[in-house]
Every structure is written in structure tokens, then in C-alpha cells.
N, C-alpha and C positions, 0 to 999 in steps of 0.2 A: 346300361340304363339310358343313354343317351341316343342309345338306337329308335327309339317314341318319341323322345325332345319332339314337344310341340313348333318348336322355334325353327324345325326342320320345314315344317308344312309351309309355315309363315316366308319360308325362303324360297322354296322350290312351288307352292300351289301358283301364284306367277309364271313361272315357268312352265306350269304343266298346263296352264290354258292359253299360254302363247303359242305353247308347242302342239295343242289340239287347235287353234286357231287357222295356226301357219298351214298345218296340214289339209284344212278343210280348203284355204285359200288356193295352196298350187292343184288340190284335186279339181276346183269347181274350176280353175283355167286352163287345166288339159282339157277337161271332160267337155269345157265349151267351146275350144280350139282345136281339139281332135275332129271335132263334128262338120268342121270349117274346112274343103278342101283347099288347097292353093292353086291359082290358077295357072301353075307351071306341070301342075298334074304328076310331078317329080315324085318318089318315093322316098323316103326319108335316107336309104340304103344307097338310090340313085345319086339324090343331093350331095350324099357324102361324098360317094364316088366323083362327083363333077366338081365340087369343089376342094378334093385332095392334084385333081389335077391342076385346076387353077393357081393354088399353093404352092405347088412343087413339092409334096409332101408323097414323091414316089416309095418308100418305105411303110407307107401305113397301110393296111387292110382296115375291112368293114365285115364284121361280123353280125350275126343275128342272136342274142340270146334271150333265155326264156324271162319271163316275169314282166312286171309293167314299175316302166322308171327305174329298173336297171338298167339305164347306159350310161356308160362311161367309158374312159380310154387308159387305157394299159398302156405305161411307157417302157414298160420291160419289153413286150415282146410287138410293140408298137400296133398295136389292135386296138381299131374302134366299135367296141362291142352296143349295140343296139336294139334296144327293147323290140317283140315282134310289132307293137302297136307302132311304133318310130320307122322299122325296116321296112313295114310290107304301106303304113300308112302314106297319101297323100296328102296328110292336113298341114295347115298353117301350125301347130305344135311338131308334128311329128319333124318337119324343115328346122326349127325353132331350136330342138334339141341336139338333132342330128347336130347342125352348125354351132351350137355350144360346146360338142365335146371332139369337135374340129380343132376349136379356139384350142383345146388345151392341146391338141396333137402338135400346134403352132406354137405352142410355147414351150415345147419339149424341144422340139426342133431349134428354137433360138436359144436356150437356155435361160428362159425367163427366172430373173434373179426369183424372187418370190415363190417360185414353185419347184426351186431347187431348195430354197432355206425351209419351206413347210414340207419336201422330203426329206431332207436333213434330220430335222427334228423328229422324224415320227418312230425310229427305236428309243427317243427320251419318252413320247408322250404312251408306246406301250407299256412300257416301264413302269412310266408313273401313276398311269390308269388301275395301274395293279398294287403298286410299292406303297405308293402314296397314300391312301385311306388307311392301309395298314401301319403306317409311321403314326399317323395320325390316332390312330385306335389306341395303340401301345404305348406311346406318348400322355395317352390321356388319361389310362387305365395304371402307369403308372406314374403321373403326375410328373411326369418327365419333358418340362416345356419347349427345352434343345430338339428333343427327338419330334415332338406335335410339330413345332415349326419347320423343321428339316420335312417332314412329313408333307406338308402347306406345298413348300418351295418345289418338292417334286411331283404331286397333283397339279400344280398351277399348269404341267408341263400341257393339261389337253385345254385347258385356257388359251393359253399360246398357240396350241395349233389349231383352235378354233380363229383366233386372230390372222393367224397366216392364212386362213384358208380364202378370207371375205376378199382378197386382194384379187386371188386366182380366180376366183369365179366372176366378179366383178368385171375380171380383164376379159375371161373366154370369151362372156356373152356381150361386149363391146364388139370383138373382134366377131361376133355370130351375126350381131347386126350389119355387121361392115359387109361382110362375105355374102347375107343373103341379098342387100342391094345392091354390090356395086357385080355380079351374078347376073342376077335379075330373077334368080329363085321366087323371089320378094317382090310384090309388086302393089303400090296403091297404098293410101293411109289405114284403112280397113287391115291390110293385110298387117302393115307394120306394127298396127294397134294390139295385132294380135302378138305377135311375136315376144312384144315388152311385155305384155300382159304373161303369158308363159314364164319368161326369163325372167322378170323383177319377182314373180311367187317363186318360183328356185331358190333365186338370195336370198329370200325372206328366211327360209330353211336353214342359212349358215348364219345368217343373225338372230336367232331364235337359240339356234346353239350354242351360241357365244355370248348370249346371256345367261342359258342355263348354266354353262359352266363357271361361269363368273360368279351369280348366284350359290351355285354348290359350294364355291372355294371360299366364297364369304360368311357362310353359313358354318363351315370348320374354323374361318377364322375367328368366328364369334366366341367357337366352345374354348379354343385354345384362351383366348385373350381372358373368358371368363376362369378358367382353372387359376390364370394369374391374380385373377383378384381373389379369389377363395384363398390361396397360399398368403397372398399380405394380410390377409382378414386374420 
């Protein structure tokens, strides 16, 4: 029955127009920074290249894969894989990205605390992305408070790694600004204006989701706390 709970909407419609928000925001900054060549005339593919040398990041490749706003960096087999629009692109976004998921190549390389402990966690937070609703259901269904709350404790787990995450990205796209000016990929206020503007709609994306999950886990804690008052009543 509680799968309609109005008090669901009431928790999550916030979230769902943050999260269509946020999306409209990093679309409308690619689609306006894509358009924007850089005046280093660099490819996104190049950038990367030129600045894994700079780094001393000789173990990492630069890949091309298909879809838009899939890139990111594999630390398993140490590949920085690169949307076509990023790889084959000149723009001030396509440099912008490329050098964000550099950042993270740089922090595999160093063993950045932070993005060792949000790998860490991420066989808890599969786990609990699955276990946890279900603690939560059967807990509720049979009025078994122990089991709802144990339920809570191991859903909380993609909360947590929404939190770990804000640090990681935070730091890459610090280190994106660094690499594309002290480079010179980057050049002029113009150009760096664009750059934030790209990277800061990206966070918006990991704090968007760190409040929907928060919201989620709040919204179970409500039913559980309420099943306690129905039992004293």
C-alpha cells in the first residue's frame, strides 16, 4: 500500500525538478561551449594526449567511445575513454572535459584518499541499492522495526557514496583548471569563463544526486518511524 504513499511525491517531486533542472543546466553549457572553439585549436583527444605527457601519466591511453557525455576514466585498465563530441571536438567544453577526467587519471596515480574510500564502498553501496529497499519492505510489511531500520542503515549505503563522490569531482575539475592554464590549452577570461561554466553544471549533477538520495532515505525513514507510532497507538 505504501507503494502510492502520497508522502513519496511530497519527498522525491523536489528531487525530480532538481534533477530535470540540473540536466537542462549542463545541457544548455555544453551545447553553448561546444559551439565555442578554443584558440589552441587542440582536439579534446590531443589535450589529453598533451597533457598525460605533461603529468607523467605514461600508463594512461585516450580512447574514443560512442554516445555524448560518456567520458570518463577507467582505473582498472587505466583508459581515458572520450565521448566522440570531446575526442574529435576543438571546443572550450570538449578541453574542459577531456581535462576533468585527466584530474581523475591524477588521482589514481597518487592514490587520492577520497577516491579510494568511494571505491571502497561501492560493493556496499551495490548491495545496498538492492538489499536495502527490500529490508525496508519486509520490515514494514511485517511490522518488524529491527529489520525496517537495518534496512535504512544499508540503503543509506548509495547516500554515502553520493557524498564520497562530491569530493572526487570537486578535486578533478580543480586540477582541469590547473592543467588547462598552467598548459596554455586555456587561454583569456572568455575562455576560462567557459570552462567553469561546463565543470561547475557537472557538480551540479553529483549534488542533485546527493540530495535525491538523502531525500529517498528520508522518506523511508518517515514510514519506519511512522509504523512506530501505529504499534504505541
Amino acid at each position: 500500500m505504501f507503494f502510492f504513499d502520497p508522502r513519496y511525491m511530497l519527498f522525491m517531486a523536489p528531487a525530480m525538478i532538481l534533477m530535470v533542472a540540473v540536466q537542462w543546466y549542463v545541457n544548455s553549457a555544453y551545447q553553448k561551449w561546444s559551439r565555442v572553439p578554443a584558440r589552441s585549436r587542440m582536439s579534446g583527444a590531443q589535450a589529453a594526449e598533451h597533457l598525460i605527457r605533461r603529468s607523467g601519466l605514461s600508463d594512461v591511453r585516450v580512447e574514443g567511445v560512442s554516445g555524448k557525455m560518456t567520458d570518463h576514466y577507467d582505473p582498472r585498465s587505466k583508459v581515458l575513454r572520450l565521448s566522440s563530441g570531446v575526442y574529435q571536438g576543438n571546443s572550450v567544453a570538449a578541453l574542459a572535459i577531456a581535462a576533468h577526467e585527466l584530474g581523475h587519471a591524477m588521482q589514481d596515480k597518487e592514490g587520492y584518499a577520497p577516491l579510494k574510500f568511494r571505491s571502497a564502498i561501492v560493493p556496499a553501496v551495490n548491495i545496498g541499492s538492492y538489499l536495502g529497499w527490500i529490508l525496508i519492505i519486509i520490515g514494514l510489511l511485517l511490522r518488524f522495526t529491527p529489520l525496517a531500520w537495518l534496512g535504512i542503515v544499508v540503503f543509506s549505503a548509495g547516500a554515502l557514496f553520493a557524498l564520497a563522490t562530491l569530493p572526487v569531482e570537486l578535486n578533478a575539475s580543480k586540477r582541469a583548471r590547473q592543467l588547462l592554464v598552467e598548459s596554455g590549452l586555456i587561454v583569456g577570461s572568455d575562455e576560462m569563463s567557459g570552462v567553469n561554466n561546463v565543470l561547475n553544471a557537472a557538480a551540479m549533477t553529483y549534488v542533485a544526486a546527493l540530495i535525491t538520495a538523502v531525500l529517498q532515505m528520508l522518506y523511508y525513514v518517515t514510514l519506519v518511524l511512522g509504523m512506530g507510532g501505529r504499534r504505541r497507538g
